[in-house]
C-alpha positions as a Markdown table, in Angstrom:
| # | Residue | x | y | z |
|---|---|---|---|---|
| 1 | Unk | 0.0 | 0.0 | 0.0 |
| 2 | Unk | 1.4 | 3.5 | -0.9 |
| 3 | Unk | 2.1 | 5.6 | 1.5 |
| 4 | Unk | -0.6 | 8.6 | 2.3 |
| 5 | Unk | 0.5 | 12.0 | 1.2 |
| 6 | Unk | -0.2 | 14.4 | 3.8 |
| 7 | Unk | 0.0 | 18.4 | 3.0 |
| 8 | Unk | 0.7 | 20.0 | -0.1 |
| 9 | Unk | 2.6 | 19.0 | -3.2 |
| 10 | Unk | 5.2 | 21.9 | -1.9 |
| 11 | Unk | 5.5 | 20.7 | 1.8 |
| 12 | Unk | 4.2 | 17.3 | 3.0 |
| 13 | Unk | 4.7 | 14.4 | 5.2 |
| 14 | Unk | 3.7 | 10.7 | 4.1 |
| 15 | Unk | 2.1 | 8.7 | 6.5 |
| 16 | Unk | 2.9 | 5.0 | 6.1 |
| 17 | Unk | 0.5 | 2.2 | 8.2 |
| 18 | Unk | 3.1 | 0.4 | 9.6 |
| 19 | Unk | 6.3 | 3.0 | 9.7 |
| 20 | Unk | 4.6 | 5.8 | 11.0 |
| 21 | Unk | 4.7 | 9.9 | 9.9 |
| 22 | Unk | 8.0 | 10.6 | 7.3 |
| 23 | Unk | 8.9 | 14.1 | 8.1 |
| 24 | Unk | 12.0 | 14.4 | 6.2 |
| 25 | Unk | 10.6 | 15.9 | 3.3 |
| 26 | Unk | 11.1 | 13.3 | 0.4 |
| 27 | Unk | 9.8 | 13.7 | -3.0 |
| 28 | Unk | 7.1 | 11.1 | -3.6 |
| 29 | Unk | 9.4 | 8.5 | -5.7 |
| 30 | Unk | 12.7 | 9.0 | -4.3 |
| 31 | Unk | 14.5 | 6.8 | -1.6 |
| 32 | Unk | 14.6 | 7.9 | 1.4 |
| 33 | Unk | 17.3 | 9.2 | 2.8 |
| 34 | Unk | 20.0 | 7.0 | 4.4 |
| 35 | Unk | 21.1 | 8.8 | 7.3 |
| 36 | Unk | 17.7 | 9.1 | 9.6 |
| 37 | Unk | 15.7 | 9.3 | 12.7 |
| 38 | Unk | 12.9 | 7.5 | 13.7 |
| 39 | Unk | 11.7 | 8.7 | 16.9 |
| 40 | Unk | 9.1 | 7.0 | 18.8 |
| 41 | Unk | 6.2 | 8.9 | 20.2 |
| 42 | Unk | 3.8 | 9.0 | 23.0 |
| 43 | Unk | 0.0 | 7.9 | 22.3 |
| 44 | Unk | 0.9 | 8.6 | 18.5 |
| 45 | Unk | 2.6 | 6.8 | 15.5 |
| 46 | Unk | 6.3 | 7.0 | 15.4 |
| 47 | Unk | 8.1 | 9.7 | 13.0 |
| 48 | Unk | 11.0 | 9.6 | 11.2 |
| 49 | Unk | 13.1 | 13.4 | 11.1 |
| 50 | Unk | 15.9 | 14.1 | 9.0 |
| 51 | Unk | 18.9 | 14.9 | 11.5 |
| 52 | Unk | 20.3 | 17.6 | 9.3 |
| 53 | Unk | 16.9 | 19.3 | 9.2 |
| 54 | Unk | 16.3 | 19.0 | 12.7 |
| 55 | Unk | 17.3 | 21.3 | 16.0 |
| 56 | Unk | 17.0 | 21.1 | 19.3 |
| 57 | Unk | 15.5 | 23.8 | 20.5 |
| 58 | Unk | 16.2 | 25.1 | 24.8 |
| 59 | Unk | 14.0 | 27.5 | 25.9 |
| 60 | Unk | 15.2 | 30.1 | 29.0 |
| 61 | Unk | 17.7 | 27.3 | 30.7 |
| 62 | Unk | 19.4 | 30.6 | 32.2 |
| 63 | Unk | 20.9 | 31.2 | 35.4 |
| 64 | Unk | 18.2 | 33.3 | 36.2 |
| 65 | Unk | 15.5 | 30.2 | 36.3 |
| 66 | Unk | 18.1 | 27.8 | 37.2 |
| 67 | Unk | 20.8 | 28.7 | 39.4 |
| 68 | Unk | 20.8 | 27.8 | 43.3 |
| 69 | Unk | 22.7 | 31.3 | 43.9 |
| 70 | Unk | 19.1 | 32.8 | 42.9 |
| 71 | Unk | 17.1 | 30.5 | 45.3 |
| 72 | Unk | 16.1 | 28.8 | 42.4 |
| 73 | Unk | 14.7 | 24.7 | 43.8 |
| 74 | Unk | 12.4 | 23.9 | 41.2 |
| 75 | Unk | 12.7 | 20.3 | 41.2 |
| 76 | Unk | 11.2 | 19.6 | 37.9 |
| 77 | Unk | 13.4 | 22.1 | 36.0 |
| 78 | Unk | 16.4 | 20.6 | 37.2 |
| 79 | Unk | 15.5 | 17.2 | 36.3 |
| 80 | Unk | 14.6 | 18.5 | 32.7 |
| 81 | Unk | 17.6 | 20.2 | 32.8 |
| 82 | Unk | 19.4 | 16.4 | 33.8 |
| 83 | Unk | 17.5 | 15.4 | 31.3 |
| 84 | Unk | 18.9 | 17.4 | 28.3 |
| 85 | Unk | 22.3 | 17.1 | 30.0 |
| 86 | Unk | 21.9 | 12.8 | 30.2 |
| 87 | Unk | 20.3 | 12.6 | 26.9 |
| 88 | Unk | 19.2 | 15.1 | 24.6 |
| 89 | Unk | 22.3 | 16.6 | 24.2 |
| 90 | Unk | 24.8 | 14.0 | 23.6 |
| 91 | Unk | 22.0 | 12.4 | 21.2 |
| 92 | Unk | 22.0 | 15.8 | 19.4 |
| 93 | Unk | 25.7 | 15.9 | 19.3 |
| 94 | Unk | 26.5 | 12.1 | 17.8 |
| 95 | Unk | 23.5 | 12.5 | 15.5 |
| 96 | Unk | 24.8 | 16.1 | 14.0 |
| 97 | Unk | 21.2 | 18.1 | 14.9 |
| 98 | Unk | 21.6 | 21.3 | 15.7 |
| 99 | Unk | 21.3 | 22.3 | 19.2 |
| 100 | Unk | 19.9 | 26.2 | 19.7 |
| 101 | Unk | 19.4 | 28.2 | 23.0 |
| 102 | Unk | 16.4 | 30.7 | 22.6 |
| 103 | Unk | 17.0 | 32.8 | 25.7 |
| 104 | Unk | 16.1 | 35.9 | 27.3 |
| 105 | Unk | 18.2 | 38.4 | 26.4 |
| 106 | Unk | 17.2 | 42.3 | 26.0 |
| 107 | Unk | 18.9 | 45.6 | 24.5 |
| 108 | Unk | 18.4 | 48.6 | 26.6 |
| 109 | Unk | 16.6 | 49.5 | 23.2 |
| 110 | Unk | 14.0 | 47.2 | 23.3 |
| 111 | Unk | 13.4 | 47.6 | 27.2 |
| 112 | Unk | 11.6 | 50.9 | 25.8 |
| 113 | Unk | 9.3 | 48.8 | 23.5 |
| 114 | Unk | 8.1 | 45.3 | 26.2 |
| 115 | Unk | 4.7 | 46.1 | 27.1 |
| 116 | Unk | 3.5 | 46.1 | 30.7 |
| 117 | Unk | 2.4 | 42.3 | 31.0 |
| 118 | Unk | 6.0 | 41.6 | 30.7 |
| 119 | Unk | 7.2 | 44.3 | 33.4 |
| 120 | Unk | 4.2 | 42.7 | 35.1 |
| 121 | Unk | 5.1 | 39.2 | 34.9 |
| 122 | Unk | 8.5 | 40.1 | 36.8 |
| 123 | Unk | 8.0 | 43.0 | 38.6 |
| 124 | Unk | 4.8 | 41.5 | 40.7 |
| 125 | Unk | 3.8 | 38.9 | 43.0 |
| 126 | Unk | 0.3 | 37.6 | 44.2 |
| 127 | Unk | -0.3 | 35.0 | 46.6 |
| 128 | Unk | -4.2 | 33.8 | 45.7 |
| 129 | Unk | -6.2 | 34.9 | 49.1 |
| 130 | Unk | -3.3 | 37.0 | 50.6 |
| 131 | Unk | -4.5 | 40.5 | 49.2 |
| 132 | Unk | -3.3 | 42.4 | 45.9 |
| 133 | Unk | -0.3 | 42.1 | 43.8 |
| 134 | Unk | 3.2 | 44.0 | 45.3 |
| 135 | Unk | 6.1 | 45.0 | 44.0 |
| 136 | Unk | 9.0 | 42.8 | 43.7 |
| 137 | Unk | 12.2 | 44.3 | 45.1 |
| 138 | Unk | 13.6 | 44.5 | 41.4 |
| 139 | Unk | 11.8 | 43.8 | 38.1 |
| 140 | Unk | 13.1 | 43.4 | 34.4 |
| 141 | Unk | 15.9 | 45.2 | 33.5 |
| 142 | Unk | 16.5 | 46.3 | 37.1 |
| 143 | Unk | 20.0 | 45.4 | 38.4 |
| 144 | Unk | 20.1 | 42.3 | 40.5 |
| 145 | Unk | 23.1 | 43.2 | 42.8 |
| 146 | Unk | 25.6 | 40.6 | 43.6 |
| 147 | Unk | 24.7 | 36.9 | 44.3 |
| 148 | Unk | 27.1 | 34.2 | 46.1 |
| 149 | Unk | 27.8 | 31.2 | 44.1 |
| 150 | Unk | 28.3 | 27.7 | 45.3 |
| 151 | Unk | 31.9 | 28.0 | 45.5 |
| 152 | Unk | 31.3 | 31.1 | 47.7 |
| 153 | Unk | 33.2 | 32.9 | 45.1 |
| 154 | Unk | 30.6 | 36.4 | 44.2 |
| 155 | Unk | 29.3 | 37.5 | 40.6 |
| 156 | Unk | 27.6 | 40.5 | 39.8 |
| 157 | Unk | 23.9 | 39.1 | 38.7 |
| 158 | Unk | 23.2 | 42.2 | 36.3 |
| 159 | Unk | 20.1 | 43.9 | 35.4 |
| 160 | Unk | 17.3 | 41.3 | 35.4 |
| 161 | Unk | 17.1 | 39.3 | 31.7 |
| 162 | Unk | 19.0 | 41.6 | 30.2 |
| 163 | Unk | 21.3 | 40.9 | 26.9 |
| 164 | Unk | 25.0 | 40.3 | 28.2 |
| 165 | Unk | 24.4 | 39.6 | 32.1 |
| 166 | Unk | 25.2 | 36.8 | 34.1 |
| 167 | Unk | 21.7 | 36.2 | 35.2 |
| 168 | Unk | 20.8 | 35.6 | 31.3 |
| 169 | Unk | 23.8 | 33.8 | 30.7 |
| 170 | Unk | 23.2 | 29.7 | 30.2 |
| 171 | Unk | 23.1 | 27.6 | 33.6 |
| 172 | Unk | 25.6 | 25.7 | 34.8 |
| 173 | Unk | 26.9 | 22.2 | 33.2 |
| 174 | Unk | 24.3 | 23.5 | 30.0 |
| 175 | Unk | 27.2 | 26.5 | 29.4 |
| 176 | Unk | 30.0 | 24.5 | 29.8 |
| 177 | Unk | 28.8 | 22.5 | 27.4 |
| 178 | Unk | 28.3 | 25.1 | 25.0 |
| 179 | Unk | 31.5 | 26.3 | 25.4 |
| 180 | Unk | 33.2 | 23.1 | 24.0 |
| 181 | Unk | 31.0 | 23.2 | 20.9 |
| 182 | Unk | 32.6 | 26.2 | 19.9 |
| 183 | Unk | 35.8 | 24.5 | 18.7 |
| 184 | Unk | 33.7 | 21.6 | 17.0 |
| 185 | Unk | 32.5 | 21.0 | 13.4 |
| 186 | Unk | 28.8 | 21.9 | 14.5 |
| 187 | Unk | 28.5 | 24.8 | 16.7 |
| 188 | Unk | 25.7 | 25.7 | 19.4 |
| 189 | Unk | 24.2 | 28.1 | 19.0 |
| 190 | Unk | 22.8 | 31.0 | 21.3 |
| 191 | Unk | 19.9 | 33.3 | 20.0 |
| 192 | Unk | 17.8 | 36.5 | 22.7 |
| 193 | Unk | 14.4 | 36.6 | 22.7 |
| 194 | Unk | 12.4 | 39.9 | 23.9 |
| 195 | Unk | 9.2 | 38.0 | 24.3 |
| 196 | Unk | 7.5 | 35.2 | 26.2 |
| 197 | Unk | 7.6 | 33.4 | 22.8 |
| 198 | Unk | 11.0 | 33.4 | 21.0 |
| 199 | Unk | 9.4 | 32.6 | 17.7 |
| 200 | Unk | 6.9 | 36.2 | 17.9 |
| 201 | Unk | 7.5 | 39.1 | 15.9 |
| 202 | Unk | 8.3 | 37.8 | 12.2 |
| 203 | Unk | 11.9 | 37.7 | 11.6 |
| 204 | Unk | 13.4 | 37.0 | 14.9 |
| 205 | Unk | 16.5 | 35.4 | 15.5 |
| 206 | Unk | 15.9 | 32.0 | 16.1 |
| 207 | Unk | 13.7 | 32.0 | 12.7 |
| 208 | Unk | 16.3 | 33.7 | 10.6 |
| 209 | Unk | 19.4 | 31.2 | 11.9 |
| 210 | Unk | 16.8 | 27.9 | 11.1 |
| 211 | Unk | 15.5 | 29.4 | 7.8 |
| 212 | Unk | 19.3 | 29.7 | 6.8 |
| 213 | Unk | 20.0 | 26.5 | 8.1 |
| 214 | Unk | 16.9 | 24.9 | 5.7 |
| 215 | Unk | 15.7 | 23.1 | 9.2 |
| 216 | Unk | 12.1 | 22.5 | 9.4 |
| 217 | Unk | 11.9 | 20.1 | 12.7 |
| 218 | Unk | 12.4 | 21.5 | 16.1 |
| 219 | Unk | 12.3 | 19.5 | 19.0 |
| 220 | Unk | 11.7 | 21.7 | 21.7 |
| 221 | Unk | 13.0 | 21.7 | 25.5 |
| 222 | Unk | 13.4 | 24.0 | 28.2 |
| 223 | Unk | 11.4 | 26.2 | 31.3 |
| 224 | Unk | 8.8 | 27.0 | 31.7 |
| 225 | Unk | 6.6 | 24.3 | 29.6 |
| 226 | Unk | 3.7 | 26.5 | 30.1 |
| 227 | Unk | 5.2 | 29.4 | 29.0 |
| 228 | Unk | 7.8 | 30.1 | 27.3 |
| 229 | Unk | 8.5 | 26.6 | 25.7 |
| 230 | Unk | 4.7 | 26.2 | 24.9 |
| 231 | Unk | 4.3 | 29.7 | 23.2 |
| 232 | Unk | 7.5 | 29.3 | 21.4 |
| 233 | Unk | 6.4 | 25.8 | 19.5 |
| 234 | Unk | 3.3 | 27.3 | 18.9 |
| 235 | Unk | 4.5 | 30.2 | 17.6 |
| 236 | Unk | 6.6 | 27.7 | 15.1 |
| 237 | Unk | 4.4 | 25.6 | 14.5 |
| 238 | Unk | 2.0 | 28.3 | 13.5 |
| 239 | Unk | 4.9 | 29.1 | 10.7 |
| 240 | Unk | 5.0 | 25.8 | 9.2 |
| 241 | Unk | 7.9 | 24.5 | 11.4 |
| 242 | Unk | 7.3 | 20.6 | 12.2 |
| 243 | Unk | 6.9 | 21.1 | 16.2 |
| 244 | Unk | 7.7 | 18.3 | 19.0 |
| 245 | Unk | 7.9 | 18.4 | 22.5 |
| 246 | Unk | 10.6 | 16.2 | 24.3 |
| 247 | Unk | 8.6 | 16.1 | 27.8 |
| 248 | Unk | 11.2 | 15.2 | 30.2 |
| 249 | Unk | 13.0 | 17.9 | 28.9 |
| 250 | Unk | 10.5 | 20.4 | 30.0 |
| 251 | Unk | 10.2 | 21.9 | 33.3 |
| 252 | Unk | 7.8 | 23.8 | 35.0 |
| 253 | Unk | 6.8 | 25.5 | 38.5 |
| 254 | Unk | 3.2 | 25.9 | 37.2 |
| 255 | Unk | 0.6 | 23.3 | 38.7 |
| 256 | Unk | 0.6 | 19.9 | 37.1 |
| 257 | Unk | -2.6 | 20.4 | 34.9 |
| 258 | Unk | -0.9 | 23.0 | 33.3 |
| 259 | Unk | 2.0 | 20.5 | 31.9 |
| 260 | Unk | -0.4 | 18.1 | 31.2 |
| 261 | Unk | -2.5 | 20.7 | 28.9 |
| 262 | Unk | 0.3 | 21.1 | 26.8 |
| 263 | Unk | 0.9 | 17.7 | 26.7 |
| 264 | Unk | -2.4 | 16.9 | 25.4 |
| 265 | Unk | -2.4 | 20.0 | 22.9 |
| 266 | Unk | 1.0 | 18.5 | 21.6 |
| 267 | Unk | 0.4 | 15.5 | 21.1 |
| 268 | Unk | -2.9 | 16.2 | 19.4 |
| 269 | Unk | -2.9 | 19.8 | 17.5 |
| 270 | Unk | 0.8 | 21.3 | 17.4 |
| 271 | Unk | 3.0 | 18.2 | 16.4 |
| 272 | Unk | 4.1 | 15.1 | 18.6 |
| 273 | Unk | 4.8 | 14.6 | 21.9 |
| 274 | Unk | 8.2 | 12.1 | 22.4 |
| 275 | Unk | 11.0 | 12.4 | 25.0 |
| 276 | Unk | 15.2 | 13.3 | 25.4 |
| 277 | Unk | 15.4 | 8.9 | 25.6 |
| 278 | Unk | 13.6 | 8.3 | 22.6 |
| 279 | Unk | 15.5 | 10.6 | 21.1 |
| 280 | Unk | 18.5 | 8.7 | 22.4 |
| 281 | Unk | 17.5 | 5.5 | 21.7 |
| 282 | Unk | 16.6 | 6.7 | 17.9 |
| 283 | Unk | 19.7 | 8.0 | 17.1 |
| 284 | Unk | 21.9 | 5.1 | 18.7 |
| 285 | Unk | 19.6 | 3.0 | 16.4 |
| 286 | Unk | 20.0 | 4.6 | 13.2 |
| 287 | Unk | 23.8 | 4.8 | 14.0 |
| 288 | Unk | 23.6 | 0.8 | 14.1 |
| 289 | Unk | 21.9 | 0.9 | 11.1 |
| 290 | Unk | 24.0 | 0.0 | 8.1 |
């Protein structure tokens, strides 16, 4: 049984029965193409992604919603962070996909052109049946004084999320790591976002590195799932990016029927829902694959 054509005749996928979705973008009577991924999914058919059409996208994995020096415990965005660390990234790596950080990172220019539910969103706090919203002691683009590290050793924090300061820099084991890659054959690479979504506003950064790139799958990761990694594959997918959220590398402090709406909504409107160990797993396959 042929396969189903599913799209246009300028941009599809084919579905086969037993194989699962084809993203890699083949024309309908060519072979496919040696060197793939098939990637097993969760309550859905399998998919198979092209590795050199394919990034990994991290959303926000900064110091500022990561590092202990900032108080930061979320259990869950460590573990997504672990997560990445264990097996998204070194999957990434041996496969060739490219790995992108979409991150918070503002100009002084732009802080004249956020809107308010932004200075909102870090400037406030409200604790449901304690009274109104108050004033954080700093907001965005305030500076953030100077935090103690683990080491004890001190580091000036900078103005909050903005472009260049160590609270926007990448966390931890996540920045060494990209620090390595710069001497490698295939580059991380690091992209600012002035928005909840880093895919908003047209011709953003992260768009205009993957359109030059030619990738059209982005697996997505990061914090918060809700938030900024949700709004950012929505945002792509929205463009005609194929979307897919690798769950375990997701973190959020949000309560758990948030996570699991995105979930759902993944799995069933904006793409596939699949994880950093299937990922794994697919790629040590198709590396055994001869």
């Amino acid at each position: 049984m042929a396969p189903d054509i599913v799209g246009p005749p300028c941009n599809f996928w084919l579905l086969d029965p037993n194989s699962g979705y084809d993203l890699t973008r083949p024309t309908p009577n060519s072979p496919p193409i040696k060197k793939r991924i098939t990637l097993e999914t969760i309550n859905t058919t399998p998919i198979t992604i092209d590795p050199a059409k394919t990034a990994l996208i991290i959303i926000d994995m900064q110091n500022y919603f990561l590092s202990p020096a900032l108080g930061r415990k979320q259990v869950a965005c460590h573990r997504a962070e672990e997560a990445l660390l264990t097996h998204g990234i070194p999957a990434a790596r041996k496969a060739g996909v490219q790995i992108v950080h979409v991150t918070w990172g503002l100009s002084e220019g732009e802080m004249d052109e956020i809107p308010p539910v932004l200075w909102r969103a870090f400037g406030y706090t409200y604790e449901e049946g304690v009274g109104p919203e108050k004033r954080r002691d700093r907001g965005i683009g305030e500076d953030m004084g100077e935090v103690t590290l683990e080491d004890g050793s001190s580091v000036a924090a900078g103005k909050m999320l903005m472009r260049g300061s160590w609270n926007a820099e990448i966390h931890g084991r996540l920045k060494r790591g990209f620090d390595e890659s710069q001497t490698t054959g295939l580059v991380d690479v690091k992209v600012n976002k002035n928005r909840i979504s880093g895919f908003w506003g047209g011709k953003t950064e992260a768009i205009v590195f993957l359109e030059e790139k030619g990738i059209k799958t982005l697996l997505f990761t990061g914090v918060n799932t809700d938030q900024c990694v949700y709004s950012s594959l929505v945002d792509a997918c929205n463009m005609g990016f194929d979307t897919v959220l690798l769950r375990d590398g997701c973190g959020t402090t949000s309560p758990e029927f948030a996570r699991e709406m995105v979930e759902f909504n993944c799995t069933r409107t904006f793409g596939f829902l699949s994880t950093c160990e299937a990922l794994a797993k697919g790629v040590d396959a198709m590396l055994n694959t001869r």
